[in-house]
C-alpha positions in Angstrom: 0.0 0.0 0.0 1.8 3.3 -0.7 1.3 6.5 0.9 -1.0 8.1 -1.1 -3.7 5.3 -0.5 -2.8 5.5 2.8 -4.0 9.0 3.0 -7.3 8.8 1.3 -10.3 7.4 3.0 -14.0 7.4 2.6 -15.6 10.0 4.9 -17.3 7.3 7.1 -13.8 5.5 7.7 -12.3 9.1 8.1 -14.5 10.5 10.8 -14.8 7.6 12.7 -10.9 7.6 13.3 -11.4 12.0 13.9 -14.5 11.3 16.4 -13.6 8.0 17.9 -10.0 7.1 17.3 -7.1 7.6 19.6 -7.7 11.2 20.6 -10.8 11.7 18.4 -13.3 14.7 19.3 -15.4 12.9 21.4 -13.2 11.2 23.8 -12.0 14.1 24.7 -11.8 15.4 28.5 -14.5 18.5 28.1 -16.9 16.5 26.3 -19.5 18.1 23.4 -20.4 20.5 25.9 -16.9 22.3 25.4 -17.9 23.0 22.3 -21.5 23.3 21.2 -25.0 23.9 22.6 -27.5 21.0 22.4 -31.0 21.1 24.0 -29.8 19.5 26.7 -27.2 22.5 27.6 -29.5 25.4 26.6 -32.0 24.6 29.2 -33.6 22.6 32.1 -36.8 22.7 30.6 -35.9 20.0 28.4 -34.5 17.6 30.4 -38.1 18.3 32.8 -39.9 17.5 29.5 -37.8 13.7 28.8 -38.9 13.6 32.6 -42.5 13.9 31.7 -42.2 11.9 28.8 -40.9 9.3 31.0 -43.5 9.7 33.1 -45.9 9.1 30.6 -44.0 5.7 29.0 -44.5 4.6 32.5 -48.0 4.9 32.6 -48.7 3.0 29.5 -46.5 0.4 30.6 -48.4 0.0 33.9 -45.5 0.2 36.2 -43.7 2.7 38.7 -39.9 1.2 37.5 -38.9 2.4 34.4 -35.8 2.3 32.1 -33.8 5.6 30.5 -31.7 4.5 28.3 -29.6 7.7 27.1 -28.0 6.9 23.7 -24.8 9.2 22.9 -25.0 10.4 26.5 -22.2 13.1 26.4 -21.1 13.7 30.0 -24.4 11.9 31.7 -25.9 15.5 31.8 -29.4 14.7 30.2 -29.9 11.7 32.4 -28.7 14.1 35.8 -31.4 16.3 34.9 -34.0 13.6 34.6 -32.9 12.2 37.9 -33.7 16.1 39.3 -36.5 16.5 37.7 -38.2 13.0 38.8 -37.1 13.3 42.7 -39.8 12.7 44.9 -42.0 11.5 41.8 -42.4 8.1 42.7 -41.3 6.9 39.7 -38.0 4.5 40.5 -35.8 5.3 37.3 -33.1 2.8 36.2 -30.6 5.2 34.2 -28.4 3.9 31.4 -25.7 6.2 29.6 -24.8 4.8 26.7 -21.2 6.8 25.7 -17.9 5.6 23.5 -16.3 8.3 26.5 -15.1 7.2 29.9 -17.3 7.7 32.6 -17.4 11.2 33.9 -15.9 12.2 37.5 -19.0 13.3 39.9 -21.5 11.3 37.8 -24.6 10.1 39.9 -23.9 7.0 41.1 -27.4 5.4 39.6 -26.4 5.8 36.0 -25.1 2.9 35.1 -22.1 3.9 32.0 -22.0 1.7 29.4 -20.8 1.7 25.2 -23.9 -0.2 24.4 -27.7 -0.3 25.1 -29.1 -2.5 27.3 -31.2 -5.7 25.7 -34.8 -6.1 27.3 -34.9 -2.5 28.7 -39.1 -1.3 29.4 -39.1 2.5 29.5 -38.1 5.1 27.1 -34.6 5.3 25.2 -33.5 8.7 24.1 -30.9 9.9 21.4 -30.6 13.3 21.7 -28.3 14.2 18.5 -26.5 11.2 18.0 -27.7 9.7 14.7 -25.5 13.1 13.3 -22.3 11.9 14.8 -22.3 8.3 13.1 -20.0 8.3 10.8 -21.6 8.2 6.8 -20.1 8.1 3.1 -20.4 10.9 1.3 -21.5 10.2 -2.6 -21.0 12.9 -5.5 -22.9 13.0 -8.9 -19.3 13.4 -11.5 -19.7 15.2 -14.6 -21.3 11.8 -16.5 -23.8 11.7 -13.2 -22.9 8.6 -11.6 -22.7 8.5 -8.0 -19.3 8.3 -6.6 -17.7 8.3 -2.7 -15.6 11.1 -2.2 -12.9 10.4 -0.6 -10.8 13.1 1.9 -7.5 13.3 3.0 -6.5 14.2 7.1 -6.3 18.2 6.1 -9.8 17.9 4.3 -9.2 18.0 0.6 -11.3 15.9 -1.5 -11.1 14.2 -4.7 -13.8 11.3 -6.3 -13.3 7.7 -5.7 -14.9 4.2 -6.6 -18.9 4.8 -7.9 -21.3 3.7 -5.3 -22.3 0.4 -5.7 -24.3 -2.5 -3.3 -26.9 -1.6 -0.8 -25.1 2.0 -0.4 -26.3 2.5 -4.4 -29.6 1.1 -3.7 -29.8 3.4 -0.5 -29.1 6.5 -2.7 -31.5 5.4 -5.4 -34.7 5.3 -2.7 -33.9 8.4 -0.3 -31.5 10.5 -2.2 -30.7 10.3 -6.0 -28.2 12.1 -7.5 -29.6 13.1 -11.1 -27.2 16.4 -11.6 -23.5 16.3 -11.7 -21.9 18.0 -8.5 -24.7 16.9 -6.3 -23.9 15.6 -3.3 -25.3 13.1 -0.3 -24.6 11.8 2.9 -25.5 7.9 2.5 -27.2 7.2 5.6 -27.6 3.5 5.6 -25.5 3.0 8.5 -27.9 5.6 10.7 -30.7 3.5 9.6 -28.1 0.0 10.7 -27.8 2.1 14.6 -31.0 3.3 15.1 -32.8 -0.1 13.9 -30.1 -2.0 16.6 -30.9 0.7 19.1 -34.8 0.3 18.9 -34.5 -3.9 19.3 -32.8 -3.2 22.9 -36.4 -2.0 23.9 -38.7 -4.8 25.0 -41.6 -2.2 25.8 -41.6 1.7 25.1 -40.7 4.6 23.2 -37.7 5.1 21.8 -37.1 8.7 20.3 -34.2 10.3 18.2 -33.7 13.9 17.9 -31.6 15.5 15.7 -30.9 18.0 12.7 -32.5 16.4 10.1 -34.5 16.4 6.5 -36.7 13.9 4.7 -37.0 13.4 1.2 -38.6 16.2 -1.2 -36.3 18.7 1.3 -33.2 17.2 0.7 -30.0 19.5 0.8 -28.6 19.5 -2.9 -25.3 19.4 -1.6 -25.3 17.7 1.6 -24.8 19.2 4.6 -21.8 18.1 5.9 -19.6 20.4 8.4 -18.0 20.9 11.4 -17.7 22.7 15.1 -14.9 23.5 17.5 -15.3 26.1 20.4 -19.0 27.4 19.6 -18.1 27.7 16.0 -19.0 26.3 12.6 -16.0 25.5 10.8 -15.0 23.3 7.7 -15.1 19.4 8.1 -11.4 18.4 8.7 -11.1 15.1 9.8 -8.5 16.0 11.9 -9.9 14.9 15.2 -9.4 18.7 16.3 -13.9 19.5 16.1 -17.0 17.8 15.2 -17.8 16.1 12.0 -21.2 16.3 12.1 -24.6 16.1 8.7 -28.1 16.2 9.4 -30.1 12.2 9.4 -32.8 11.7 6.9 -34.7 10.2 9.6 -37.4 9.0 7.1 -35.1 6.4 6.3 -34.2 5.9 9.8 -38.2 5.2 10.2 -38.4 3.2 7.8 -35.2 0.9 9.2 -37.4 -0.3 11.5 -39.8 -2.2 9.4 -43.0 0.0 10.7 -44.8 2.7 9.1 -45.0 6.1 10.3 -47.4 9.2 10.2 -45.8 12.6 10.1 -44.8 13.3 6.1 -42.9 10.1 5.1 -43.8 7.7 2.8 -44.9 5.4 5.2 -48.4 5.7 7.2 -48.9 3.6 10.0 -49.5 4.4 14.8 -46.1 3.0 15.3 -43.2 5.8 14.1 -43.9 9.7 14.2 -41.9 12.0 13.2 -42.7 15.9 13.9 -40.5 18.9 15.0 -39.5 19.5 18.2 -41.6 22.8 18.5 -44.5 20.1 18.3 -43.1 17.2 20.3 -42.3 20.0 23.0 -45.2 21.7 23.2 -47.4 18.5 24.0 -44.8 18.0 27.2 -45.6 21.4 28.2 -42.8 23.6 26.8 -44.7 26.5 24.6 -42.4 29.7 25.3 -45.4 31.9 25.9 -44.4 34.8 28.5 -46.2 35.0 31.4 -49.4 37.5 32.2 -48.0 40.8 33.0 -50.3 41.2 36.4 -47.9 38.9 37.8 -45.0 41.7 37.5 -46.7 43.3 40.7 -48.3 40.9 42.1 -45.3 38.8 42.4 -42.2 40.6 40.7 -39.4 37.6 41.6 -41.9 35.0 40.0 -42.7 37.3 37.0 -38.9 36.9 36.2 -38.1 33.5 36.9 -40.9 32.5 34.8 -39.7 35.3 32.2 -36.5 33.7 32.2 -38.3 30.5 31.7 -40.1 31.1 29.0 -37.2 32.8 27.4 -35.2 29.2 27.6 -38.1 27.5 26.3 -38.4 30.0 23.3 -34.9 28.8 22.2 -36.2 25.3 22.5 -38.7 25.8 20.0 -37.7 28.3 18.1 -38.3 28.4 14.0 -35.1 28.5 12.1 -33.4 27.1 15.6 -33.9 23.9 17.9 -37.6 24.2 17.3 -37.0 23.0 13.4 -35.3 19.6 15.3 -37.3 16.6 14.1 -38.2 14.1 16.9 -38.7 10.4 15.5 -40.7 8.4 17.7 -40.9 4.0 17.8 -43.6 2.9 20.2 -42.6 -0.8 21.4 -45.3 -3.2 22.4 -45.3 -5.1 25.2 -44.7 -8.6 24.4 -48.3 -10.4 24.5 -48.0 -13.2 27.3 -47.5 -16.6 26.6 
């Protein structure tokens, strides 16, 4: 093999080495955290509303013990706010962070860390902007409009490779075919692969994903992939130095799991939804809408805390921010007895 294969690679065999490779991006010390907000960071009021949620998956499953299984966990924060928020609920949570990363210093001792979901969990598995950060192929149309890989190199140049071929081609041809040379698509068969494995570790509940994302008819002509270091979007080096990060046509993630869903795929069906997060938020009580302003002298400190609240929850369901977030939903039968 001579150098110059050597330095080539598809993008999914490149960012898996720059996110989880000896000192990839995410196994780094300060976590995503030191380097972007998610939902999770940009307020409590989202963590309350996976409590609820929760709270809810219980109740359908008839019990007061319930499973959180937290899929690309970061630093165990979503799941410590959970814990808060269901204190004194009665409802017994068994917490699972699942995370590539070490476990954290300070982490509540209940989470159980682990780099894999737990088989046979009942309760509600969460994946909070993880689908993004598994690692994809990128294909290019080339001037006689066949699909090809691009392939980088470690300082992010790009050149075409191999055309597409197998079930990545036949994955291109159903959710994203390239018809005009220079078009470009993430191939997201292996987000379909995760999320399908993740959704079989449920033996009863919900399982939701929530992440940038696009279905087809509002595809990206050129993909969207890119990067972020320090609060910042910046090109996609595969340098292990920031995110390496594209947004998940959940549809096809849906559709992975062999049930139908309702919310604007191709596929109709009670099992799956998929809707925004301004939606999937404002059914667990996050709306955004400031409160009366009678309370401002009736009770001035609670006019501002909830001011300040519904501030936090207007980022979390903002248009043209983390309100546009689509929130793909599996509900998971019970088993029928034997």
């Amino acid at each position: 093999m001579t150098d110059e294969t050597r330095r080539w690679r598809g993008w999914r065999e490149a960012t898996e080495r720059a996110l989880y490779g000896p000192g990839g991006f995410y196994l780094r010390p300060e976590g995503p955290a030191g380097h972007f907000r998610t939902s999770v960071h940009a307020s409590p009021l989202f963590a309350g509303a996976v409590a609820r949620l929760l709270g809810e998956v219980a109740e359908e499953l008839g019990t007061d013990g319930v499973d959180l299984v937290d899929v690309g966990a970061g630093r165990g924060e979503l799941l410590a706010g959970v814990l808060a928020a269901t204190a004194g609920s009665g409802l017994a949570v068994r917490a699972y962070a699942v995370e590539r990363a070490a476990r954290p210093d300070g982490l509540d001792p209940r989470v159980e860390w682990t780099d894999r979901p737990p088989r046979g969990a009942r309760g509600l598995l969460f994946a909070n902007e993880w689908l993004d950060n598994v690692p994809v192929d990128v294909a290019e149309a080339d001037a006689a409009g066949t699909a090809r890989y691009v392939e980088v190199s470690p300082d992010g140049a790009e050149r075409l490779g191999a055309p597409v071929s197998g079930a990545d081609a036949e994955w291109l041809e159903r959710w994203w075919p390239l018809r005009e040379p220079g078009a470009r698509a993430e191939i997201g068969r292996p987000r379909d692969e995760a999320w399908a494995a993740a959704v079989s570790c449920l033996a009863a509940g919900r399982a939701v994903a929530v992440d940038y994302a696009h279905v087809r008819g509002s595809r990206p002509p050129f993909g969207s992939l890119t990067g972020f270091r320090a609060g910042r979007e910046v090109p996609p080096v595969p340098d292990g130095s920031r995110d390496l990060t594209s947004h998940v046509a959940l549809d096809a993630c849906a559709a992975a799991c062999g049930g139908a869903s309702s919310g604007g795929t191709d596929t109709a069906g009670a099992d799956t939804e998929l809707v925004t997060q301004r939606e999937a938020l404002g059914r667990l009580g996050v709306t955004g809408g400031r409160p009366p302003l009678a309370l401002a002298s009736t009770d001035p400190a609670g006019y501002v805390r909830a001011l300040s609240s519904a501030g936090e929850a207007a980022e979390l369901t903002a248009r043209g921010g983390l309100g546009d977030f689509l929130w793909l939903t599996r509900r998971v039968p019970a088993a029928p007895s034997a």
